[in-house]
Wavefront OBJ file of the C-alpha trace (Angstrom):
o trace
v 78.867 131.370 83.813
v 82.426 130.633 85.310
v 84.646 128.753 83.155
v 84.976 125.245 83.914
v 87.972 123.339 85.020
v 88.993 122.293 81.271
v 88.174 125.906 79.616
v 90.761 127.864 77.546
v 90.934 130.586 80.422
v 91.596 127.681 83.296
v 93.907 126.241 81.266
v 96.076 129.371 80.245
v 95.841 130.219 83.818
v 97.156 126.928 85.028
v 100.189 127.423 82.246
v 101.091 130.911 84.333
v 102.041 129.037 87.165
v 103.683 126.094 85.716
v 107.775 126.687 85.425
v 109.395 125.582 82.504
v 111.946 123.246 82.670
v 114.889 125.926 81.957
v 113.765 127.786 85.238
v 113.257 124.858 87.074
v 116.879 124.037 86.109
v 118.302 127.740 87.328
v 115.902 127.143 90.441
v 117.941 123.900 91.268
v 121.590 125.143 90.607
v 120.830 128.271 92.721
v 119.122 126.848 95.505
v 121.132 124.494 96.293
v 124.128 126.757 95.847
v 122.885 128.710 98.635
v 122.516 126.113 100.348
v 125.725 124.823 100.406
v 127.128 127.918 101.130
v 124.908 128.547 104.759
v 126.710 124.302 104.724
v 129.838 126.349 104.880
v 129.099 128.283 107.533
v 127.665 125.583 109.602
v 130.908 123.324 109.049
v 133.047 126.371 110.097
v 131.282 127.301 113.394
v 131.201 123.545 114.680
v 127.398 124.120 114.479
v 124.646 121.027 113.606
v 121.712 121.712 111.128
v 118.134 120.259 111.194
v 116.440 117.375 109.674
v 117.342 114.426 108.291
v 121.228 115.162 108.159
v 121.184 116.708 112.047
v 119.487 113.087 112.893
v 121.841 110.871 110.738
v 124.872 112.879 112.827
v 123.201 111.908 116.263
v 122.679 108.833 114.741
v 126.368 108.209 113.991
v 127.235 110.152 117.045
v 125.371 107.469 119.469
v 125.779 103.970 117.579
v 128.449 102.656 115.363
v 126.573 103.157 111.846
v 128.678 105.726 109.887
v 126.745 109.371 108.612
v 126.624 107.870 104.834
v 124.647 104.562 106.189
v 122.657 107.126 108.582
v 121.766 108.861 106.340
v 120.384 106.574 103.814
v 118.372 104.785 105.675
v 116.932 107.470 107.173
v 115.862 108.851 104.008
v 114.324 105.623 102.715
v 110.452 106.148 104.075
v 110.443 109.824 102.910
v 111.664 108.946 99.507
v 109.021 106.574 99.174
v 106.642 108.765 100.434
v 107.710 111.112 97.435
v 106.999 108.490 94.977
v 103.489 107.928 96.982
v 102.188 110.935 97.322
v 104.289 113.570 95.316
v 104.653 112.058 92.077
v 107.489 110.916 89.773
v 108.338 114.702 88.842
v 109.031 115.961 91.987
v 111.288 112.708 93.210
v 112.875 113.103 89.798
v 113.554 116.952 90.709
v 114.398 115.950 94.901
v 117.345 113.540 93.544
v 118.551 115.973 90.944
v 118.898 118.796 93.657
v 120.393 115.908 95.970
v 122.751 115.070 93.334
v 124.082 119.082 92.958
v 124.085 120.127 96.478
v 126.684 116.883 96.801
v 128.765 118.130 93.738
v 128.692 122.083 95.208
v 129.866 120.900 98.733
v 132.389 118.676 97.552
v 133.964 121.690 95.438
v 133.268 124.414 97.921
v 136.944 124.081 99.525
v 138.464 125.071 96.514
v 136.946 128.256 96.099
v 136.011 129.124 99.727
v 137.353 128.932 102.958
v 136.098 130.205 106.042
v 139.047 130.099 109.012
v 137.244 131.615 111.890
v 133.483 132.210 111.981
v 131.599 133.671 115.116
v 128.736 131.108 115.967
v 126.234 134.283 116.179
v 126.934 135.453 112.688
v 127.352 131.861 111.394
v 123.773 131.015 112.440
v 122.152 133.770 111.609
v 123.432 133.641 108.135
v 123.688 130.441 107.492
v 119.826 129.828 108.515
v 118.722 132.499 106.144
v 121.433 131.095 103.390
v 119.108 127.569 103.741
v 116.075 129.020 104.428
v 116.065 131.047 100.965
v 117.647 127.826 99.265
v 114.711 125.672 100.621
v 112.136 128.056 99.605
v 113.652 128.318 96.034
v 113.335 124.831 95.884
v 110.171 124.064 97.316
v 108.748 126.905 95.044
v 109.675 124.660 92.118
v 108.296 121.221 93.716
v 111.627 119.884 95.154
v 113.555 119.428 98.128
v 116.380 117.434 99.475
v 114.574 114.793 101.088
v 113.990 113.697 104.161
v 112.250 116.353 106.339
v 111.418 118.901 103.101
v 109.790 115.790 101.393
v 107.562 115.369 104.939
v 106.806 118.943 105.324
v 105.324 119.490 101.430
v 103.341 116.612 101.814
v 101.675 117.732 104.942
v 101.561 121.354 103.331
v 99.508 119.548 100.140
v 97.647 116.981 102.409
v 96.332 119.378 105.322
v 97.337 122.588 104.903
v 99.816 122.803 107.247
v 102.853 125.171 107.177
v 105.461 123.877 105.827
v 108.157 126.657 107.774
v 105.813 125.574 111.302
v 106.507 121.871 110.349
v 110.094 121.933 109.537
v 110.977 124.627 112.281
v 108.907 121.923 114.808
v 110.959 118.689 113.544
v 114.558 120.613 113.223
v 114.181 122.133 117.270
v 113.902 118.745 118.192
v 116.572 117.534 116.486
v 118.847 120.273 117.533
v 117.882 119.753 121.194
v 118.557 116.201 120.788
v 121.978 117.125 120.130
v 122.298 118.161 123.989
v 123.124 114.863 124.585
v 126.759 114.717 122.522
v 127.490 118.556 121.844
v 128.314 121.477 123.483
v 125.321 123.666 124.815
v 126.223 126.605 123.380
v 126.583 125.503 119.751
v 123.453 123.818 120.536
v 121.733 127.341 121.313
v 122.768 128.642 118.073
v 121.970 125.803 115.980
v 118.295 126.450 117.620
v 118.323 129.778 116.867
v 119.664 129.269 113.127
v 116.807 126.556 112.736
v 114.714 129.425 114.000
v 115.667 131.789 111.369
v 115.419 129.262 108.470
v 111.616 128.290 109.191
v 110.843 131.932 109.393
v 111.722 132.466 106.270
v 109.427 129.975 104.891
v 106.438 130.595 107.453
v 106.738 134.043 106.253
v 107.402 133.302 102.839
v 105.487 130.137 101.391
v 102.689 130.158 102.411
v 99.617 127.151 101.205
v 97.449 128.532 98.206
v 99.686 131.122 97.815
v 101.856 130.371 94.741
v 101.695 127.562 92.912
v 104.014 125.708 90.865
v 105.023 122.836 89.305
l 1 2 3 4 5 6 7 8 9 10 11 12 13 14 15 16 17 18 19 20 21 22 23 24 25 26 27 28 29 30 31 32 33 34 35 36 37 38 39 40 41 42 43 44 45 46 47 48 49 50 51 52 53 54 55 56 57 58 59 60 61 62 63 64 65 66 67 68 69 70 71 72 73 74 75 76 77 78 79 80 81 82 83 84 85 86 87 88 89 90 91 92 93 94 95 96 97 98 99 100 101 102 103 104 105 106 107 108 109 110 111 112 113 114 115 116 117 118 119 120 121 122 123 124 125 126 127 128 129 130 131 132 133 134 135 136 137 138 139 140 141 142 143 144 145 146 147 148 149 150 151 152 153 154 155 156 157 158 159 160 161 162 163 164 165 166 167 168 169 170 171 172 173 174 175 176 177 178 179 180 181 182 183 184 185 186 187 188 189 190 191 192 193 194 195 196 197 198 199 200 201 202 203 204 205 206 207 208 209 210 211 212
């Protein structure tokens, strides 16, 4: 007879792939010190990332609302939709990795400083800088809102891919960009928004791995 849901055995195998809070801690600082760093790189090659911070700058970029105001209203639905649908542990988690990825970015120009960048290398690099930060993070059920929060939830809801979803929702937004940028630094923000979904088509995958 299989064991049932509340058994020893299910139990002690639903421990094995629940993180503690120390390495969901680590999981935090180093993801989002990644990502800040492939931030660097964007930032230094004049390039514009995906999601929810790509649409606030279009957003500031074609009205008279600043990136800050952007940006949080923007982020208002999908936070909610965390508290919804993802629970209090992973919004907890989302604003704590919010939180240090604003800390690490603010500090970044006093220990690194990048004075000329080739838009080639800077994309490639800095998509699979965020791409591994992302995956770190959604490994340990958080993100940094907006987009991230959207793509988990259709990942839990129906399956879908959460690399598929976020590369989808970022080419938009980077095409969008056509209409205040140059084309060129358009084409490699596509193709670093390329490289960072790849990484987590290829990587996190539903059913997979499991944590929380």
């Amino acid at each position: 007879m299989p064991p049932t849901s509340d058994s020893p055995s299910s139990t002690k195998a639903a421990d094995l792939h629940r993180h503690r809070t120390f390495e969901d801690a680590v999981a935090l600082v180093v993801g989002t010190l990644l990502i800040s760093l492939g931030v660097t790189f964007y930032v230094s090659a004049g390039l514009l990332t995906g999601g929810i911070s790509g649409l606030a700058f279009l957003v500031t970029y074609l009205t008279g609302f600043t990136f800050g105001q952007a940006f949080f209203v923007l982020n208002l639905p999908f936070y909610w939709l965390a508290l919804r649908r993802m629970g209090w542990r992973f919004t907890i988690k989302t604003f704590i990795a919010v939180a240090l990825l604003s800390v690490l970015t603010d500090l970044r120009p006093h220990f690194l400083t990048l004075e000329a960048v080739h838009p080639a290398y800077a994309s490639v690099i800095a998509g699979a800088l965020l791409g591994t930060g992302f995956l770190i993070l959604f490994r340990h059920k958080a993100s940094l809102g907006g987009v991230g929060i959207l793509a988990l939830y259709l990942q839990d809801r129906y399956g879908w891919s959460v690399g598929k979803t976020q590369m989808s929702i970022d080419c938009v937004i980077v095409l969008l960009a056509l209409l205040t940028l140059d084309p060129v630094k358009v084409g490699w923000s596509v193709l670093s928004a390329v490289v960072l979904n790849l990484i987590l088509t290829f990587n996190h995958k539903p059913g997979r791995y499991v944590g929380s």
